[in-house]
N, C-alpha and C positions, 0 to 999 in steps of 0.2 A: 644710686639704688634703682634697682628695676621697676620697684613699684612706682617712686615717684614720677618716674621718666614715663611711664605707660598712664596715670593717672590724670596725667593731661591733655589724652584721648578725646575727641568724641566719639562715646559710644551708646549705644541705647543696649540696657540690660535685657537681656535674650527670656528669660523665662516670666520678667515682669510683662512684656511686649506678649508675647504668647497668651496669656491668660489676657491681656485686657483683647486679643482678638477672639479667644473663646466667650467671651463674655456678649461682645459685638455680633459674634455669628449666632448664639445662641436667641438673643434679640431679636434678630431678623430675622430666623428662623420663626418664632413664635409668633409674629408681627403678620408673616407673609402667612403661616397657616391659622391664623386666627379671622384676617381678613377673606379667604380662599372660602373655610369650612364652617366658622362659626356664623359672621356674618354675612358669608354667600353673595359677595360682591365678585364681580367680574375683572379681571385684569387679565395678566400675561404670566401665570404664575408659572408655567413651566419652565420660559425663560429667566425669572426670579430665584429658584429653585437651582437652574443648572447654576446662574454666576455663584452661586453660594456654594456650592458642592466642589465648584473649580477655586472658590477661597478657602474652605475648610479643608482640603487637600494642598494648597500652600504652607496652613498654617500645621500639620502634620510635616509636611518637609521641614520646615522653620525649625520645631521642637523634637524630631528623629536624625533630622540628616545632616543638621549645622550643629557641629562638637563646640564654637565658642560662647562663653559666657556671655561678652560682652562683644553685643553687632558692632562694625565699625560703622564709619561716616556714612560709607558709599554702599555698603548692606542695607542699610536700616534706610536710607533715603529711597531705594528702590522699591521696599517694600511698603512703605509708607504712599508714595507715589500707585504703586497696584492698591491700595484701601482706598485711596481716592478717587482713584476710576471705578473699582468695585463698586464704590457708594455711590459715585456719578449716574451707572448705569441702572443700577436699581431705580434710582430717583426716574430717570427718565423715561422708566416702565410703568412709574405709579404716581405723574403729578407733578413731577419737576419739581421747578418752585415753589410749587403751591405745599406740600407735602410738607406735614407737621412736623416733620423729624429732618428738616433738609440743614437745619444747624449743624447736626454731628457729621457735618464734613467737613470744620474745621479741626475738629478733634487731632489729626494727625499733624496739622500746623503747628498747634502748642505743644507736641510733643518733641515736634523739631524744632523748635526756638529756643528749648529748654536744655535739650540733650544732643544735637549737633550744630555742626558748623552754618555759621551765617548764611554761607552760599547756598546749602540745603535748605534752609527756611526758606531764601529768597522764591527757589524752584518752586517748592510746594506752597510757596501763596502765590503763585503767578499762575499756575496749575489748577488752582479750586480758585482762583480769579475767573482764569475764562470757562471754567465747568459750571460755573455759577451765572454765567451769563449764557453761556448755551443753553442753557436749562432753561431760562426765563422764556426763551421766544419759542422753543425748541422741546416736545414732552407729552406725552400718553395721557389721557384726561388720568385724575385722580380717582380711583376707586371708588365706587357709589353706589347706590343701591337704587334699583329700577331706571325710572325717568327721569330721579332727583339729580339734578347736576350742579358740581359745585363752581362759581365763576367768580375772580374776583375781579375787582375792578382795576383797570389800566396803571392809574397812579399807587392802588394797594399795590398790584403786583409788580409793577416796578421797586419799590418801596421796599420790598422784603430781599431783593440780595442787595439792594444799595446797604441796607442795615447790616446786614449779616458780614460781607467784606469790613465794614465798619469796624467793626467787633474784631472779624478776622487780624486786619493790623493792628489794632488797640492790644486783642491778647496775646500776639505773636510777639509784638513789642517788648512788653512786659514781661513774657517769657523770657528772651532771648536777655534782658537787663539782670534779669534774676539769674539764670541761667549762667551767664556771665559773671557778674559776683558771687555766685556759691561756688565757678570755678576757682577763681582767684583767692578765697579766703580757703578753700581745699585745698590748694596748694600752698600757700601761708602757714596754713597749721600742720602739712607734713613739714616745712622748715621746721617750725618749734618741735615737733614729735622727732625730728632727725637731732637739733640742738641739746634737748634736754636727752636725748640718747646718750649720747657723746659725750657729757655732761657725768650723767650718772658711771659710763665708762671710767673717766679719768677717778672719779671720789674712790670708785671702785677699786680702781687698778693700785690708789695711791696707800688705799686701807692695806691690801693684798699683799704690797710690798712692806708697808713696816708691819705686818704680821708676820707676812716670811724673814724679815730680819730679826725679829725678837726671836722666831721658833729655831734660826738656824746659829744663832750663836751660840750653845749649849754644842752640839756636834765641832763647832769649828774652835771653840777651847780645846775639847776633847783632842784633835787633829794637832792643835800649837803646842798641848801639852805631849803629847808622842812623840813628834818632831825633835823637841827637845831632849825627850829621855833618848833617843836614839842619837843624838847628834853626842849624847855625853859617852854612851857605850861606845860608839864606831871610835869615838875620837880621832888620830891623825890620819886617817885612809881619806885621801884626800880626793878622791874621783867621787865618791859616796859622801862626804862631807860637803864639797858642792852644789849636789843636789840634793840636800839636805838642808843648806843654805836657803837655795832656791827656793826650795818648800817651802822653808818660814819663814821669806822675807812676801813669797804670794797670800801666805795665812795671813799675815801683819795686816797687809792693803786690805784682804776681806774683811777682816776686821773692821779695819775703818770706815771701808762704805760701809755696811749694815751697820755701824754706830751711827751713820747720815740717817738711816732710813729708821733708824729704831724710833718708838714709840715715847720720846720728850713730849714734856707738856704741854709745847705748841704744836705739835702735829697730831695729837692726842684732840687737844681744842678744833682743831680743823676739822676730822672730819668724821671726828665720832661724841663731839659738844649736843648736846639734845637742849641745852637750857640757856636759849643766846635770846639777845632782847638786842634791837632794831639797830643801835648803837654798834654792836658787835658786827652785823654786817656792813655795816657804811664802815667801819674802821678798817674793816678785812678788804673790802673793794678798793680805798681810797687810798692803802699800803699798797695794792700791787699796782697801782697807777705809778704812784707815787716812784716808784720803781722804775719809771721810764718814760716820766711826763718829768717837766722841768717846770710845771706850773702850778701856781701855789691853790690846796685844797685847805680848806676853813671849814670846820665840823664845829657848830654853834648848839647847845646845851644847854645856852640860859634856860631856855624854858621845857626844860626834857625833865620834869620833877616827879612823872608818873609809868620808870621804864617798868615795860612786858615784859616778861620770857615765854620763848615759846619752843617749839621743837624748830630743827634746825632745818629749814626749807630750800631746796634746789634750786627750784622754782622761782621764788622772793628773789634771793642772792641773785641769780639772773635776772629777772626782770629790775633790780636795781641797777645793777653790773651795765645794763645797757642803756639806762638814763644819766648814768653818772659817767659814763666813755663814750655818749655824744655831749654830754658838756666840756667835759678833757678836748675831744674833737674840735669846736666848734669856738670856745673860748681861747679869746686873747689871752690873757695872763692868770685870771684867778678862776673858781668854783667855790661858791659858797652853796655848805649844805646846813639846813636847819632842823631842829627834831624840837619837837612843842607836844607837849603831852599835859595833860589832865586827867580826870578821873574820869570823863566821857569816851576821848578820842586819842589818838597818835596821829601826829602829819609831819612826812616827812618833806621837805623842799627845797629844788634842786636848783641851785641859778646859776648860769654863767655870766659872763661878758663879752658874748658872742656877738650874731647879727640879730641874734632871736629864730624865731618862725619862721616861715612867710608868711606874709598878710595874708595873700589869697587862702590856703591853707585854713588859716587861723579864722577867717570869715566867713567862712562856709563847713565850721568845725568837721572837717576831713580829717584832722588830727588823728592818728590811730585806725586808720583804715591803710593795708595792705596794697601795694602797688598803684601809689599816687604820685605826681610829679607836680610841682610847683610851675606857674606859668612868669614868676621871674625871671625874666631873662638874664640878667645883672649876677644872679647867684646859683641860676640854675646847676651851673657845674658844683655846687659846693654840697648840695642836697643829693639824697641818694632815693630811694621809690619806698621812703615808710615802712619797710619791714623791720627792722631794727626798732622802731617805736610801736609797732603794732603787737610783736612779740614779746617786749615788756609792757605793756599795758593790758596783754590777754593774759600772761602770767601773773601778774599782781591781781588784776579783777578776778581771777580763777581763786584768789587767796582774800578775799571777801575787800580788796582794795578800791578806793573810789579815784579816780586820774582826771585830775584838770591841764589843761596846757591853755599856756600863757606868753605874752612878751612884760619882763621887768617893767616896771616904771623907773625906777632906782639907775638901772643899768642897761636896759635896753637889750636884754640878751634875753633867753629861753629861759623859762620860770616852769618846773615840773610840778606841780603840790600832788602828794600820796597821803592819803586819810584812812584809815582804819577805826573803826567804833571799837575799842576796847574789849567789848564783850566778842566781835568778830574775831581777834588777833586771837584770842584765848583760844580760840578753836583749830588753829593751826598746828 
């Protein structure tokens, strides 16, 4: 799909970018004539005025003359890079370092750590690194009024970009971790948004089909019933009898298949049951395994004395579908599943006799995060990058589900428990 494949871009949104620069020129606009006219202090304002005329004429080309939505890497790092000398050289006219407002020149850093590629971050903190150090030694007194002169002292003024870079790596850091996990869980949930597509396709297709079987059996009676009154009139004209033959033995087979497809009361149950309790899907799962695992499933009910029904969820069914075909996966010989209900809760519990977890994994509860790798070496090939578990356990929690992961005691294998509060299930 072309959205997925373009979604894993870096890009910085074109018209979000534009406005937070109107907002920044508008700023410094007001800044530069507030200190000029109201307070009548002395600087370089003409020069102030022109760099701002030559940015507020960028940011008109930005939002007239570039048709894409979304800047790419090497757009947006460019322009980003011109905000930081724009703001270098103001500073330089009004104070340098000392300038109360010399922070917001990290601003563009944390926009790049968030929204492109690392090597871009990298450029624009090495770039307001050494701007921020030219500035210190390097800078126009700060704006003041009369005689009064502002000076800070050596160790202040050193003190204030050592802090500021401080900051700069701390939030760029930060950025670029966040930044990077909201990639990878965006990408995660177009999987499940593609899954659960696909999903509702086949329910769909399979409805479609035994409707159209029930609706086309009435016309193709009609057709078996012709066939024959004409096969009685032609009688021995055997060219025409033939293909008369032919016609009712192709009616006979359609027949047959739209009797496969027709509407029995197990395909009826399938996919148009609104009133299934928890039971009902672990038995519909653990039949199509069943189907082409040769390994023994145990569905245990002692304690199931308080089943639900609820409406029939897509959703559920997959996010079970995929706890219960990595234990088929990953188990030696058996799958014990358990259902325990009372009047408070429902928990369903999923155990193998696999390897289990991995420890690492399991110790640093990563379980159920998207694109993670185990540092076992021993088993690393048997494990896959958590997607599979991430997307049923974002399905079930979506369905007011609580997911623990565990390794057996019993068996030493992967132990899944799913909890539902009774009154939450009701609401499905």
């Amino acid at each position: 799909m072309e959205f997925i494949r373009t979604s894993n871009l870096y890009s910085l949104n074109k018209s979000t970018y534009v406005n937070l620069r109107w907002i920044a020129y508008l700023g410094q606009l007001s800044a530069i004539l507030i200190v000029q006219f109201l307070l009548q202090y002395k600087f370089n304002y003409f020069i102030c005025i022109s760099i701002l005329f030559i940015s507020i004429l960028t940011n008109f080309y930005l939002q007239f003359r570039i048709k894409e939505n979304q800047l790419n890497n090497f757009t947006s790092t460019i322009y980003l890079l011109f905000d930081i000398f724009q703001l270098g050289i103001l500073f330089f006219f009004t104070g340098g370092i000392t300038n109360p407002f010399i922070f917001l020149i990290i601003i563009p850093a944390v926009f790049s750590s968030q929204y492109l590629h690392l090597y871009s971050s990298l450029i624009v903190v090495t770039i307001i690194t050494i701007i921020l150090s030219f500035l210190t030694f390097f800078y126009y007194d700060l704006p003041h009024p009369g005689e009064l002169h502002f000076h800070a002292p050596d160790y202040y003024l050193y003190a204030i970009p050592v802090s500021i870079i401080i900051g700069l790596f701390f939030l760029v850091y930060f950025g670029y971790k966040f930044g990077e996990e909201s990639r990878i869980r965006k990408k995660a949930y177009e999987k499940i948004q593609e899954l659960m597509s696909r999903e509702s396709e086949l329910l769909s297709l399979g409805a479609q089909a035994a409707a159209s079987a029930h609706s086309l059996g009435t016309p193709l009676s009609t057709i078996l019933l012709t066939v024959k009154e004409l096969k009685k009139e032609i009688g021995s004209d055997n060219k025409i009898s033939k293909d008369l033959d032919l016609l009712l033995s192709q009616s006979i087979r359609c027949r047959e298949i739209l009797k496969k497809l027709s509407l029995n009361p197990n395909i009826k149950d399938e996919f148009f049951n609104v009133n299934v309790s928890l039971n009902d899907y672990i038995n519909e799962i653990v039949r199509s395994y069943q189907e082409i695992s040769k390994k023994e499933f145990i569905i245990n009910l002692e304690r199931y004395k308080n089943p639900i029904n609820t409406n029939k969820s897509i959703e559920i069914m997959y996010g079970l579908r995929n706890f219960i075909g990595n234990a088929n996966k990953f188990s030696k010989n058996k799958i014990d599943i358990f259902l325990i209900s009372d009047v408070k809760s429902t928990i369903i519990i999923i155990r193998d006799d696999g390897p289990g977890f991995p420890k690492d994994l399991i110790d640093k509860h990563r379980l159920g995060e998207p694109y993670i790798r185990t540092t076992d070496q021993a088993n690393i090939s048997k494990y896959g990058l958590g997607l599979g578990t991430f997307i049923g356990k974002t399905l079930l929690e979506k369905n007011y589900a609580n997911i623990n992961f565990s390794n057996s005691t019993e068996t030493g294998g992967a132990e899944v428990t799913i909890k539902w509060y009774n009154d939450n299930l009701k609401l499905i």
